[in-house]
TORKOL-4160 file (C-alpha; in steps of 0.2 Angstrom, whole numbers, padded with zeros to 4 digits, m for minus):
424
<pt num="1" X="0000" Y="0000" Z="0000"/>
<pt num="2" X="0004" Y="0016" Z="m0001"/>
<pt num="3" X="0014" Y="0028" Z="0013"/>
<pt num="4" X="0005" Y="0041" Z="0020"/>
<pt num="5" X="0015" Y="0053" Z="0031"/>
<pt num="6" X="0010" Y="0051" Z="0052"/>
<pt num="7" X="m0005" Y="0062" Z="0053"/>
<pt num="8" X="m0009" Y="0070" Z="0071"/>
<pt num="9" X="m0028" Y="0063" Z="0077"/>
<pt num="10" X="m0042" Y="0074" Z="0072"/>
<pt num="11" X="m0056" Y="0072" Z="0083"/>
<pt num="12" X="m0070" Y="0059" Z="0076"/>
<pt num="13" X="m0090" Y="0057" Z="0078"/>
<pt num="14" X="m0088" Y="0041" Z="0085"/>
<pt num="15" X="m0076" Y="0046" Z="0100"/>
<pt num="16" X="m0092" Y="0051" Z="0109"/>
<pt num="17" X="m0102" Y="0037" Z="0103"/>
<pt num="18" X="m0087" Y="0026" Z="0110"/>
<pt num="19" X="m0086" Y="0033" Z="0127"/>
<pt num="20" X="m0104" Y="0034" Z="0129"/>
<pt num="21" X="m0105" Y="0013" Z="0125"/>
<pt num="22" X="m0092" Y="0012" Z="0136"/>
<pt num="23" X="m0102" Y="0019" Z="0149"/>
<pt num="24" X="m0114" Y="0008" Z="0147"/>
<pt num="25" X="m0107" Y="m0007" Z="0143"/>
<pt num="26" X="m0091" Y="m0020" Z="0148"/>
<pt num="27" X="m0085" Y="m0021" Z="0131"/>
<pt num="28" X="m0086" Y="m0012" Z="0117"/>
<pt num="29" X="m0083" Y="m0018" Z="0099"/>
<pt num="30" X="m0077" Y="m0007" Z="0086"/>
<pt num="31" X="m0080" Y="m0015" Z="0068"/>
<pt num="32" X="m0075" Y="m0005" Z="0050"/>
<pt num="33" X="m0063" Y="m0004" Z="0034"/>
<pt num="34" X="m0047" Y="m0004" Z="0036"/>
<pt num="35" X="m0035" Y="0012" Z="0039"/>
<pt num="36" X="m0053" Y="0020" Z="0043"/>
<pt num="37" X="m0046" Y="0025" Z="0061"/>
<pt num="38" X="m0053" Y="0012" Z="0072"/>
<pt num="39" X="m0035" Y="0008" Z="0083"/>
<pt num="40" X="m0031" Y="0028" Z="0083"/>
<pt num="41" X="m0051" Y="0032" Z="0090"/>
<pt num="42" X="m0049" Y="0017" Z="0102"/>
<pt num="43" X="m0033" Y="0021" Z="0106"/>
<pt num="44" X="m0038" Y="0038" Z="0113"/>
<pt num="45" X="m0047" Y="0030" Z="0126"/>
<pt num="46" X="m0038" Y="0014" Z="0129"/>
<pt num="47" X="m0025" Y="0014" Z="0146"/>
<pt num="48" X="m0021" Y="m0002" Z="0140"/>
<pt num="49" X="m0014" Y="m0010" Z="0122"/>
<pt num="50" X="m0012" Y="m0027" Z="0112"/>
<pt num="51" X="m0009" Y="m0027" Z="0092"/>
<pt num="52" X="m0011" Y="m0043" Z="0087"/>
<pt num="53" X="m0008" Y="m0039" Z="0070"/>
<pt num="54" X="0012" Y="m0036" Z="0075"/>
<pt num="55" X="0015" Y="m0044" Z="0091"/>
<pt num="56" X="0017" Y="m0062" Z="0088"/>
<pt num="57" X="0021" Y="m0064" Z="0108"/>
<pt num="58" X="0002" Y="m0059" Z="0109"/>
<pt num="59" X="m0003" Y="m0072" Z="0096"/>
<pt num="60" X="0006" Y="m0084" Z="0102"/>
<pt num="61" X="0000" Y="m0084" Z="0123"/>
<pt num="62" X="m0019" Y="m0083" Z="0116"/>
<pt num="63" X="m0016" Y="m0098" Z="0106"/>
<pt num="64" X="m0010" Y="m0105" Z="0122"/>
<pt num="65" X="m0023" Y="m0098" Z="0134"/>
<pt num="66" X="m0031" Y="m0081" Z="0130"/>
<pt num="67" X="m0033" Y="m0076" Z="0148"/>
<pt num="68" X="m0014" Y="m0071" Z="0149"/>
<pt num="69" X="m0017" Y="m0057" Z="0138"/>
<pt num="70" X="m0034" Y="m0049" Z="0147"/>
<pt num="71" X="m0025" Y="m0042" Z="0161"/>
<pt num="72" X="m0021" Y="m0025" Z="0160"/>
<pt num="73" X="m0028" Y="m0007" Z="0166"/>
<pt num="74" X="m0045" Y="m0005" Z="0159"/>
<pt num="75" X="m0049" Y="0000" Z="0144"/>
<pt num="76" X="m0042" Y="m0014" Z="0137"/>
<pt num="77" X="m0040" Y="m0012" Z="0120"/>
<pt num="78" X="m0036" Y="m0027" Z="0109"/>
<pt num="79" X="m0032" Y="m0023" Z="0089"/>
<pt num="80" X="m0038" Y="m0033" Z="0074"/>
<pt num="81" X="m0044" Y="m0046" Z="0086"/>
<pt num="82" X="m0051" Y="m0056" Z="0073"/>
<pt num="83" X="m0032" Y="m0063" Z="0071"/>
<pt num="84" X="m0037" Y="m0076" Z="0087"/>
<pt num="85" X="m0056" Y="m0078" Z="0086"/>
<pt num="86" X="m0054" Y="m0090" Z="0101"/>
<pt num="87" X="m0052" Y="m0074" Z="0110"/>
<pt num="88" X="m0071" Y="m0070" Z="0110"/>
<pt num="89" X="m0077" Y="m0079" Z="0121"/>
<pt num="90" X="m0065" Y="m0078" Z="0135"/>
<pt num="91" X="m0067" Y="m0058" Z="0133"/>
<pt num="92" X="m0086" Y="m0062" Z="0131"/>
<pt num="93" X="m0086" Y="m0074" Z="0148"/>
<pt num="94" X="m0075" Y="m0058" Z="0158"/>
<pt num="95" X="m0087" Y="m0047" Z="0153"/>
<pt num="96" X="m0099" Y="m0058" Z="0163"/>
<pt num="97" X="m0087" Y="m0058" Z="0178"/>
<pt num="98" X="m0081" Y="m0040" Z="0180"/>
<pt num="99" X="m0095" Y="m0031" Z="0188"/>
<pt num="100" X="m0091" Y="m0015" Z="0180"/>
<pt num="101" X="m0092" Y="m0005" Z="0164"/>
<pt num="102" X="m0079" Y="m0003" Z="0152"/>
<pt num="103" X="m0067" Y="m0018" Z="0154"/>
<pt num="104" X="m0063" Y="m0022" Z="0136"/>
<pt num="105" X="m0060" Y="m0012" Z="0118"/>
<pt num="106" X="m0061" Y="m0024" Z="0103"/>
<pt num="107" X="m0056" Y="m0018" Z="0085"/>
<pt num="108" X="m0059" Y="m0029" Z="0069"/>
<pt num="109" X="m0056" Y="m0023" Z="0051"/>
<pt num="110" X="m0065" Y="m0041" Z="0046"/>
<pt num="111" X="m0079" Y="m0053" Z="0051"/>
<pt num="112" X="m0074" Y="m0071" Z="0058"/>
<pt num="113" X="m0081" Y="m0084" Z="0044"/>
<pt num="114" X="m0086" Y="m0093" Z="0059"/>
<pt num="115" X="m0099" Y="m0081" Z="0065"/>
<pt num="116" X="m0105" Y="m0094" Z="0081"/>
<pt num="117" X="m0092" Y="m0088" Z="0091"/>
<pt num="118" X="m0099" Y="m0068" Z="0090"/>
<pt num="119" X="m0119" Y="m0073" Z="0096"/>
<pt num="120" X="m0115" Y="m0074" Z="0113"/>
<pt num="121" X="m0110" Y="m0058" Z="0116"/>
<pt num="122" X="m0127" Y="m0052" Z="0117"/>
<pt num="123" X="m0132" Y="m0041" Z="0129"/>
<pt num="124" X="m0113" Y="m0042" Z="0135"/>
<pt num="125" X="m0104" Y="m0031" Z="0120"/>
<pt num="126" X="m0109" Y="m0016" Z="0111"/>
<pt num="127" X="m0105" Y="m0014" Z="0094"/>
<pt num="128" X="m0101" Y="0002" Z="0086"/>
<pt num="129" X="m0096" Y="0004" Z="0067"/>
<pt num="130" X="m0085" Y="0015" Z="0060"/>
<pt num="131" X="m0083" Y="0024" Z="0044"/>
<pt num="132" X="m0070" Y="0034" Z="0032"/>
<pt num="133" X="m0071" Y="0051" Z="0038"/>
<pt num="134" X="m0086" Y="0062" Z="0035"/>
<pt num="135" X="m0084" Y="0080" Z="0026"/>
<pt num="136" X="m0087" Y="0087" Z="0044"/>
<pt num="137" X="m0073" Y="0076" Z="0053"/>
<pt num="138" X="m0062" Y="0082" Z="0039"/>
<pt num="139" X="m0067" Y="0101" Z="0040"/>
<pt num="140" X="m0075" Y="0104" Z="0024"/>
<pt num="141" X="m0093" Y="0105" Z="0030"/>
<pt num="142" X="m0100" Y="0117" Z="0040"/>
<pt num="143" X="m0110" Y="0107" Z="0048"/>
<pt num="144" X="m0124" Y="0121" Z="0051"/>
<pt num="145" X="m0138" Y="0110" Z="0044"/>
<pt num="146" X="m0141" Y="0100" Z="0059"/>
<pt num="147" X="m0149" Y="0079" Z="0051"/>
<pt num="148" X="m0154" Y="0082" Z="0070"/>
<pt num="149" X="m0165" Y="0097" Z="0069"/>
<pt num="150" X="m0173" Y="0090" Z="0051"/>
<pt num="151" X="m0177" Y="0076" Z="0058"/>
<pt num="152" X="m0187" Y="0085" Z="0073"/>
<pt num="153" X="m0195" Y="0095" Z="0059"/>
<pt num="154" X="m0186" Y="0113" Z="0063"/>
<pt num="155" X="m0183" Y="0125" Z="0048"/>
<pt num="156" X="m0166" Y="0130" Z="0044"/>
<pt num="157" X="m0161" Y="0144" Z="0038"/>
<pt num="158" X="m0154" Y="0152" Z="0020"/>
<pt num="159" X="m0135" Y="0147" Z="0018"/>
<pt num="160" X="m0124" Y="0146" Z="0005"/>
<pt num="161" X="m0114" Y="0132" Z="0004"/>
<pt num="162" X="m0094" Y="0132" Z="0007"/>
<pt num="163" X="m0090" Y="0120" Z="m0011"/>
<pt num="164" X="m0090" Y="0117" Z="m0027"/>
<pt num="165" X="m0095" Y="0105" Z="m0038"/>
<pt num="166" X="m0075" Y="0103" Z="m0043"/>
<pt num="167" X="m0070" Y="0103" Z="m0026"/>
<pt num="168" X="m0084" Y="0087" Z="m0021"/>
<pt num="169" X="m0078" Y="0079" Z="m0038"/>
<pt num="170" X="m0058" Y="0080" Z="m0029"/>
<pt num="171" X="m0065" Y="0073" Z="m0011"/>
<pt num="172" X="m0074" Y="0058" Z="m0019"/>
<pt num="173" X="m0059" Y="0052" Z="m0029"/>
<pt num="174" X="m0048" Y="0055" Z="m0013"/>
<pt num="175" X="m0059" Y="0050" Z="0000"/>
<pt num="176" X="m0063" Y="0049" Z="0019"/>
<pt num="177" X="m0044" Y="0041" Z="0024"/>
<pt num="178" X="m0035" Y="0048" Z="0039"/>
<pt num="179" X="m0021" Y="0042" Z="0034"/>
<pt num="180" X="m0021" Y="0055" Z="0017"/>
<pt num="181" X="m0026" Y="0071" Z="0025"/>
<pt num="182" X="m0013" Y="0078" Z="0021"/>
<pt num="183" X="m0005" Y="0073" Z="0005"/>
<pt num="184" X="m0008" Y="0077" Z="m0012"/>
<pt num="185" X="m0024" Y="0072" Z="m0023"/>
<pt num="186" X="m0010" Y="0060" Z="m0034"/>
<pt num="187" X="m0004" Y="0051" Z="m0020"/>
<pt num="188" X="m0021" Y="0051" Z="m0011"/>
<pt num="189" X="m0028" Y="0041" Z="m0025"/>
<pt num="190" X="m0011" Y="0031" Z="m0026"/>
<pt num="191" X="m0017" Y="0026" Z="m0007"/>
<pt num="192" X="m0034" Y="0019" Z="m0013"/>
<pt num="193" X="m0027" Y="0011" Z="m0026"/>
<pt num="194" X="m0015" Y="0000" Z="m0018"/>
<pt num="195" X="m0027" Y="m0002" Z="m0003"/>
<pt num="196" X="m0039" Y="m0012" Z="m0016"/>
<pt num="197" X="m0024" Y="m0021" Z="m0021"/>
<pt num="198" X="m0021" Y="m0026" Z="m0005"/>
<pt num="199" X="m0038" Y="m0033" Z="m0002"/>
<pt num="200" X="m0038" Y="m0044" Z="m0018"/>
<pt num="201" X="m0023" Y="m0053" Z="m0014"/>
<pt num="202" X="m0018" Y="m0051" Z="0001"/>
<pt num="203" X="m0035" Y="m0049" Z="0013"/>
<pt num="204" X="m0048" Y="m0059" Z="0004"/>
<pt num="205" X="m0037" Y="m0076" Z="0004"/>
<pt num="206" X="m0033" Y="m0075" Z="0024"/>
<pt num="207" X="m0051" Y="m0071" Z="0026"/>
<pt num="208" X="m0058" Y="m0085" Z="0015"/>
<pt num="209" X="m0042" Y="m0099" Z="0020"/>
<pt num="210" X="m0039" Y="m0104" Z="0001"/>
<pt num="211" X="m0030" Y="m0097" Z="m0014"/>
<pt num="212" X="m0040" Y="m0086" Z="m0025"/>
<pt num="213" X="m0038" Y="m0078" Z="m0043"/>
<pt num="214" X="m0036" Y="m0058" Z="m0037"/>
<pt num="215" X="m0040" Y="m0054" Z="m0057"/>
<pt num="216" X="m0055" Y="m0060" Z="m0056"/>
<pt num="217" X="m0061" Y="m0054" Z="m0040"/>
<pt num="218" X="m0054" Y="m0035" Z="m0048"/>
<pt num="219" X="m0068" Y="m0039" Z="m0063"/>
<pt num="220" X="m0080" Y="m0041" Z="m0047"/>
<pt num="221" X="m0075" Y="m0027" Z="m0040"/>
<pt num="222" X="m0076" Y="m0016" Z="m0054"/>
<pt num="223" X="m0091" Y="m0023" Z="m0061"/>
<pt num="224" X="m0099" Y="m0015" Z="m0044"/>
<pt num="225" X="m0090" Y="0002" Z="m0047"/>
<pt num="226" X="m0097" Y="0000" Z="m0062"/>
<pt num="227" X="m0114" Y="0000" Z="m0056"/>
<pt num="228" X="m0112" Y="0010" Z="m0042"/>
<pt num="229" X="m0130" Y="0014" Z="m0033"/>
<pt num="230" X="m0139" Y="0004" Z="m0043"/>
<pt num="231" X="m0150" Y="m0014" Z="m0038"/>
<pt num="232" X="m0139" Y="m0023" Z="m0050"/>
<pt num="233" X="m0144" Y="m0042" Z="m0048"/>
<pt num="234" X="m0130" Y="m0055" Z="m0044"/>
<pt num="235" X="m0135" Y="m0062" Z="m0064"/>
<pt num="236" X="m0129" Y="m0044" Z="m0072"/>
<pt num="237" X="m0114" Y="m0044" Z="m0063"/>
<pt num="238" X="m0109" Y="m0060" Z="m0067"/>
<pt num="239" X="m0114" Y="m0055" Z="m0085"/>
<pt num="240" X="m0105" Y="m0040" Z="m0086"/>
<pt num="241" X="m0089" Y="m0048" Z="m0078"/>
<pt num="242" X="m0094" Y="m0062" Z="m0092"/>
<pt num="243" X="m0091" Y="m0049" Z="m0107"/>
<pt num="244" X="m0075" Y="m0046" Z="m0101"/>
<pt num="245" X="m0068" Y="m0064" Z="m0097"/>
<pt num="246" X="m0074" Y="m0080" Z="m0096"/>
<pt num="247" X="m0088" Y="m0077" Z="m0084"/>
<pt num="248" X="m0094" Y="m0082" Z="m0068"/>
<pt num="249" X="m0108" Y="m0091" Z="m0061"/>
<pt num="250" X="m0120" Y="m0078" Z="m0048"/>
<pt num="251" X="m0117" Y="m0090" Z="m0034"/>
<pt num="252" X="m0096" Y="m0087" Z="m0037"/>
<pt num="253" X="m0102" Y="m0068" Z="m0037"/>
<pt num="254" X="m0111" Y="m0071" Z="m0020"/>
<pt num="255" X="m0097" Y="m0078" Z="m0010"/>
<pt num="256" X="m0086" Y="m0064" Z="m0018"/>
<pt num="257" X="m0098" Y="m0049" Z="m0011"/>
<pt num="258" X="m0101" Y="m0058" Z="0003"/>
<pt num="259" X="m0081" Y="m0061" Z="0008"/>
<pt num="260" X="m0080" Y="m0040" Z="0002"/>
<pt num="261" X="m0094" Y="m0035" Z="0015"/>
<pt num="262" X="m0084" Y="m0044" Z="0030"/>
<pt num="263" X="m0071" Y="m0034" Z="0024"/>
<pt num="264" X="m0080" Y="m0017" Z="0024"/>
<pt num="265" X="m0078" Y="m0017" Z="0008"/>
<pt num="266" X="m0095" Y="m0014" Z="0003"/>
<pt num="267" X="m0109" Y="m0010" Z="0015"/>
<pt num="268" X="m0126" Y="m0012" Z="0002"/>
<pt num="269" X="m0142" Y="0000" Z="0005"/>
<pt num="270" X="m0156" Y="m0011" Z="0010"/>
<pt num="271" X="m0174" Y="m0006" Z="0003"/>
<pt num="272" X="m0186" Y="0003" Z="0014"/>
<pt num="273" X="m0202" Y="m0005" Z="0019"/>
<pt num="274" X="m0217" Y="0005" Z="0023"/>
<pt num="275" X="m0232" Y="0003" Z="0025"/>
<pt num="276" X="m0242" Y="0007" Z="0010"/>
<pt num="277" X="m0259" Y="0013" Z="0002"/>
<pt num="278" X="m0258" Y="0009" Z="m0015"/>
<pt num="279" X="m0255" Y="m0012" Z="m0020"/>
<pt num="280" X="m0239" Y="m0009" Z="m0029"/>
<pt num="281" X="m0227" Y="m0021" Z="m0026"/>
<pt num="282" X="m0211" Y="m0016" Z="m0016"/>
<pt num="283" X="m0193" Y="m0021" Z="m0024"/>
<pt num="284" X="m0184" Y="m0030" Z="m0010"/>
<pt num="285" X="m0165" Y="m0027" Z="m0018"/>
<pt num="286" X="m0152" Y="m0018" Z="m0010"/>
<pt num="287" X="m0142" Y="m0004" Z="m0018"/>
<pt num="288" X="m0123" Y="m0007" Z="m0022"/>
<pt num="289" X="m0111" Y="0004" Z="m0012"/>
<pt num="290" X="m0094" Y="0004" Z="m0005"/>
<pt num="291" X="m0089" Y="0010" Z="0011"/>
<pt num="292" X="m0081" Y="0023" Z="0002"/>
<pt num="293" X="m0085" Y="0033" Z="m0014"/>
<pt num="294" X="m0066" Y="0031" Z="m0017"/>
<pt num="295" X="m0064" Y="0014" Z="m0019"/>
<pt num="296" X="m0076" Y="0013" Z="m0035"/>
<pt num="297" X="m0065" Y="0029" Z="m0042"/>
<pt num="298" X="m0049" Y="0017" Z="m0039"/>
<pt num="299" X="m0052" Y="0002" Z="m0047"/>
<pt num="300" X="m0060" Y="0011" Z="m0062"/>
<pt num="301" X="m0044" Y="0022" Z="m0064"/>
<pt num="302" X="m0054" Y="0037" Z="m0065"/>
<pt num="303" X="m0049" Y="0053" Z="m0061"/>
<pt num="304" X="m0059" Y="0070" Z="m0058"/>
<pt num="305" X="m0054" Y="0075" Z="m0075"/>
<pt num="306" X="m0063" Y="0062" Z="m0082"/>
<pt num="307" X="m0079" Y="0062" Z="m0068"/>
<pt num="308" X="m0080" Y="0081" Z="m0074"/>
<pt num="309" X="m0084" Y="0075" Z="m0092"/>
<pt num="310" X="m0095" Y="0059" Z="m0088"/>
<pt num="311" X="m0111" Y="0067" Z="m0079"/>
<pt num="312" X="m0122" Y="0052" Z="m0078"/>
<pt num="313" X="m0109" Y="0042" Z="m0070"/>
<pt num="314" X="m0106" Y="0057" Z="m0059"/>
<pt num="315" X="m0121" Y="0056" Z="m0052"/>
<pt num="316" X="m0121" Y="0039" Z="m0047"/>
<pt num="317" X="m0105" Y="0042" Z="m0040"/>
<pt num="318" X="m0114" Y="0058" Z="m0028"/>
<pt num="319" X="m0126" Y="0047" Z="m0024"/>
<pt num="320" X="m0115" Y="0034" Z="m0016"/>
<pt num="321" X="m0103" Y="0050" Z="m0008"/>
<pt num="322" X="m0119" Y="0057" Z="0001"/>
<pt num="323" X="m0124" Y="0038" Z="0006"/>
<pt num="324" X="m0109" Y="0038" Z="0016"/>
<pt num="325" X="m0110" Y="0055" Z="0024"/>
<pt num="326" X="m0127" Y="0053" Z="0029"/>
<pt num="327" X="m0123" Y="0038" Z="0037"/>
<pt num="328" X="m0110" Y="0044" Z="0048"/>
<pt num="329" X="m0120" Y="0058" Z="0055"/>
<pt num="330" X="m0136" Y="0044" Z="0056"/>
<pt num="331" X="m0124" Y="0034" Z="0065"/>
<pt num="332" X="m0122" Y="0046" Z="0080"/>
<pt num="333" X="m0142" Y="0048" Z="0081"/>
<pt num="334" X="m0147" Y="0031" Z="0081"/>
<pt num="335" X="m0152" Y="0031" Z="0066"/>
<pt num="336" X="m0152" Y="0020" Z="0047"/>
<pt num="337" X="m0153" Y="0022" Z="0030"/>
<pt num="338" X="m0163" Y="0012" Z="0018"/>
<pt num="339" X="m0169" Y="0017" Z="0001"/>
<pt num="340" X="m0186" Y="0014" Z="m0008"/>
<pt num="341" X="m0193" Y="0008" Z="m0026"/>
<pt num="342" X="m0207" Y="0001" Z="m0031"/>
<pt num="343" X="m0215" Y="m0010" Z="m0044"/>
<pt num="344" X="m0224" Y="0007" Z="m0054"/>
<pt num="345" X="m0204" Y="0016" Z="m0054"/>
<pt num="346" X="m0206" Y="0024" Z="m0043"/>
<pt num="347" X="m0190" Y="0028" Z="m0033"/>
<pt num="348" X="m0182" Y="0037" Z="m0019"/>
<pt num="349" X="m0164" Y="0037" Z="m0016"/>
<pt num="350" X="m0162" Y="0036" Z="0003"/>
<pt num="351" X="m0174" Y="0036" Z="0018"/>
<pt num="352" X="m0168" Y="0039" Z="0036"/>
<pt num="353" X="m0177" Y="0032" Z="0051"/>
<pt num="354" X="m0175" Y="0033" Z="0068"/>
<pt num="355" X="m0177" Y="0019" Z="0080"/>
<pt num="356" X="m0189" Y="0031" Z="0089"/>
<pt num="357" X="m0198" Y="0029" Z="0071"/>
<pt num="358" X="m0195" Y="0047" Z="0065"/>
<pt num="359" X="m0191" Y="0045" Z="0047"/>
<pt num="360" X="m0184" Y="0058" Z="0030"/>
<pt num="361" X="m0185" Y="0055" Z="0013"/>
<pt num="362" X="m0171" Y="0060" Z="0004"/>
<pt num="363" X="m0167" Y="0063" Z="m0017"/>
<pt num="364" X="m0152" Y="0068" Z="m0021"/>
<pt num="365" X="m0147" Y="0079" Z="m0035"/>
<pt num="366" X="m0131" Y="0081" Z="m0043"/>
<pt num="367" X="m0136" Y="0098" Z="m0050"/>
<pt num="368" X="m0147" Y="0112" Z="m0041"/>
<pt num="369" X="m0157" Y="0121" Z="m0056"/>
<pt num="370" X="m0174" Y="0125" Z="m0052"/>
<pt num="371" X="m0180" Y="0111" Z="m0064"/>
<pt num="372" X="m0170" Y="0098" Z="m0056"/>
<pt num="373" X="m0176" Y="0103" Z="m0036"/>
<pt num="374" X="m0195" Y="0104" Z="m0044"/>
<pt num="375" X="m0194" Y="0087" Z="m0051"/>
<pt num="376" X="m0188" Y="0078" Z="m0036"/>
<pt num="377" X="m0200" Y="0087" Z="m0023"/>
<pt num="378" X="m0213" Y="0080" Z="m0036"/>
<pt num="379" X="m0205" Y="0065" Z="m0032"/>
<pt num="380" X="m0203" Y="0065" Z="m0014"/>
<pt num="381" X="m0222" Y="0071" Z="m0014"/>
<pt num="382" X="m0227" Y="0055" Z="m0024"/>
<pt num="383" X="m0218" Y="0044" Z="m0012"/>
<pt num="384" X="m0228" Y="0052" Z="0004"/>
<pt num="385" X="m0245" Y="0050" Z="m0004"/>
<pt num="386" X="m0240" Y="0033" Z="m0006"/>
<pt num="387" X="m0239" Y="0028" Z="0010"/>
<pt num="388" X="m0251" Y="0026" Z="0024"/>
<pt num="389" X="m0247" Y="0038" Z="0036"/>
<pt num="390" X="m0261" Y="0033" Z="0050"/>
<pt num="391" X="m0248" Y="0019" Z="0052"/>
<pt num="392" X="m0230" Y="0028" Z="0048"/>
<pt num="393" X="m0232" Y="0044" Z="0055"/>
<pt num="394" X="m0229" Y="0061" Z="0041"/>
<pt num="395" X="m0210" Y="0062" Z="0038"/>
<pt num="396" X="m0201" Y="0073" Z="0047"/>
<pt num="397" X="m0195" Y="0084" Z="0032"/>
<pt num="398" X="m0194" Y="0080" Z="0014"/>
<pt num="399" X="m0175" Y="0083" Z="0010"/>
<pt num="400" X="m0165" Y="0087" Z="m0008"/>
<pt num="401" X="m0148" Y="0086" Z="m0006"/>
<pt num="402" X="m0138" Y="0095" Z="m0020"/>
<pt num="403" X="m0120" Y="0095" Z="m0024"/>
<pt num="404" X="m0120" Y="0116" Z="m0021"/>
<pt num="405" X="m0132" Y="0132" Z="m0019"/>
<pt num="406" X="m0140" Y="0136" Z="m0003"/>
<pt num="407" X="m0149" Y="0127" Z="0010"/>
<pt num="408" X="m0167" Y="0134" Z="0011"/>
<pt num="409" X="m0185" Y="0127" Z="0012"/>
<pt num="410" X="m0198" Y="0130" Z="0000"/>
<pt num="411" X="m0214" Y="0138" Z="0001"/>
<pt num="412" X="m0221" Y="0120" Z="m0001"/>
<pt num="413" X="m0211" Y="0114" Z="0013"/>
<pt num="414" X="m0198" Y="0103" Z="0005"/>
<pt num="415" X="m0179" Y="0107" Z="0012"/>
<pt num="416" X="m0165" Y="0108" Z="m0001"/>
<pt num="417" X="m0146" Y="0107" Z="0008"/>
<pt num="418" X="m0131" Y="0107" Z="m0001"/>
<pt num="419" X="m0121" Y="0091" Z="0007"/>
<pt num="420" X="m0107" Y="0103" Z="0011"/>
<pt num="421" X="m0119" Y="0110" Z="0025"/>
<pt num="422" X="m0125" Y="0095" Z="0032"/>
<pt num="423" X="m0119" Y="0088" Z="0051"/>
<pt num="424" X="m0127" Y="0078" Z="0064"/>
């Protein structure tokens, strides 16, 4: 991978989301991408430290009994712990025995095949999930457009957003990588590229146990960049991949995305399911994302030269970039994203809900001409009178995010934010 220069810690969402679990419960488990910040976040926290990614000594006394590495002052932090899965339940049983909160950190850039091991730590360990960094985290939003207030149905009010559409075009292709604050766009995107790299040779094989063909899982891969924000089926994938090479079956496509989304590599939009008045038929696919806009820039080999001169793609590619920030503000309020179509086309690109039930449809629009906001509060309005609202509750706001403009509402009530303004 690349070498990104030793950046100082900027201060994250999820440090106060991590000492809130904390708190509250013995152990706290902190799952994301790789190089997304999870050790240096939990590492601000921790009084205590074991990197089992480097310290074989560590490796070694867990293989012989794990309880020789839990002692140590509390925080007790315990990096890529995936490495010895057999640690999980010993951490899992201590967390039973220590009458007190905040015994045990656990960091994991990967999910453990074995997934019987992790269903015991119910009620015992919190998980919290981390992300790239958001455009807030990184200094580039205001943040004066509060997903909080929307969502508690305040106006905001007129504000004029701190990007352009060049500028958004430069912080997808980088992305969200502490590690990269500070270099250049070249080497930025250098960083993605060998971090993908990486993953198809190097991470997929020690996640899955046996040898792989890295080419093919790079077609899979790019057949998603591809088809970025989009239901794709597993049979057009394997099609497309098909066109290029020999083909694949949909159930080789499966394993791959399935191995990728243990990885953080790709985190998939589910659909949204509320409750309707009308009979059409709701479409029960996901929408294809990566954890980062970025990746799907890499592996395509684009650049913001070329982004600039492909609008439609661009578009997808904005859709995915606000996907992620949302979801890192939604994180901090308990909150998730789904999105919704139906068997009449009609479409909405994200809804947000609230465990408490709140909830904000949300179209987003690479441009911000009158035309293009009218069209998709026609749209948003469609969706409303669509579903039964005796049993969902009105939504909170209807919100049109735009790549630039102001952030204002509308004499009909829909809300248009430039995602440059938006915060938690």
């Amino acid at each position: 991978m690349g070498n990104p220069h030793v950046v100082s810690y900027r201060p994250r969402l999820a440090d106060t989301e991590l000492t809130n679990k904390l708190a509250s419960a013995s152990t706290v488990l902190i799952e994301g991408p790789r190089a997304c910040g999870k050790t240096a976040t939990a590492s601000q926290i921790a009084n205590s430290k074991v990197f089992f990614d480097t310290d074989i000594n560590a490796r070694e006394a867990c293989a012989i009994d794990p309880t020789l590495v839990l002692e140590g002052e509390a925080p007790r932090l315990f990096d890529e712990w995936q490495i010895v899965p057999n640690l999980w339940n010993h951490v899992r049983r201590a967390s039973d025995n220590r009458r007190r909160k905040g015994n045990f950190i656990l960091t994991g850039s990967a999910v453990p095949t074995d997934d019987l091991t992790r269903h015991s730590g119910a009620g015992r360990i919190s998980r919290l999930q981390m992300r790239t960094m958001s455009m807030l985290e990184l200094g580039i939003s205001t943040g004066k457009v509060s997903l909080r207030d929307l969502l508690k149905r305040k106006t905001i009010s007129e504000l004029s957003a701190t990007t352009t559409l060049p500028d958004l075009v430069e912080y997808m292709c980088r992305g969200g990588w502490p590690g990269t604050i500070d270099e250049n766009l070249n080497t930025a995107m250098s960083f993605v590229r060998d971090y993908v790299e990486e993953i198809s040779r190097t991470d997929v094989e020690n996640m899955i146990g046996v040898r792989h063909d890295p080419d093919r899982l790079m077609r899979v891969i790019q057949s998603l960049a591809r088809n970025i924000s989009t239901d794709v089926s597993l049979a057009t994938l394997a099609s497309d991949i098909e066109h290029s090479n020999n083909g694949l079956q949909s159930r080789t496509v499966a394993n791959y995305l399935s191995t990728l989304a243990r990885l953080f590599v790709i985190e998939d939009l589910p659909p949204f399911s509320p409750h309707l008045r009308s009979r059409a038929r709701l479409r029960k696919a996901a929408k294809r994302h990566f954890t980062d806009p970025s990746i799907a820039v890499a592996v395509l080999r684009s650049n913001p030269d070329q982004l600039l001169k492909d609008v439609s793609y661009l578009g997808l590619l904005f859709e995915s970039f606000v996907v992620h920030e949302l979801r890192v503000y939604a994180s901090v309020l308990d909150a998730n994203l789904s999105h919704y179509r139906d068997s009449s086309g009609l479409e909405v690109d994200i809804v947000i809900q609230t465990a408490s039930g709140s909830w904000i449809p949300i179209e987003v629009k690479l441009g911000n001409e009158e035309s293009t906001i009218d069209k998709a509060a026609t749209n948003l309005r469609k969706f409303v009178d669509k579903v039964d609202i005796d049993r969902m509750g009105e939504p909170s706001n209807l919100l049109v995010v735009t790549s630039a403009g102001y952030a204002y509402q509308r004499q009909d009530g829909v809300t248009v934010v430039p995602i440059s303004s938006i915060g938690p």
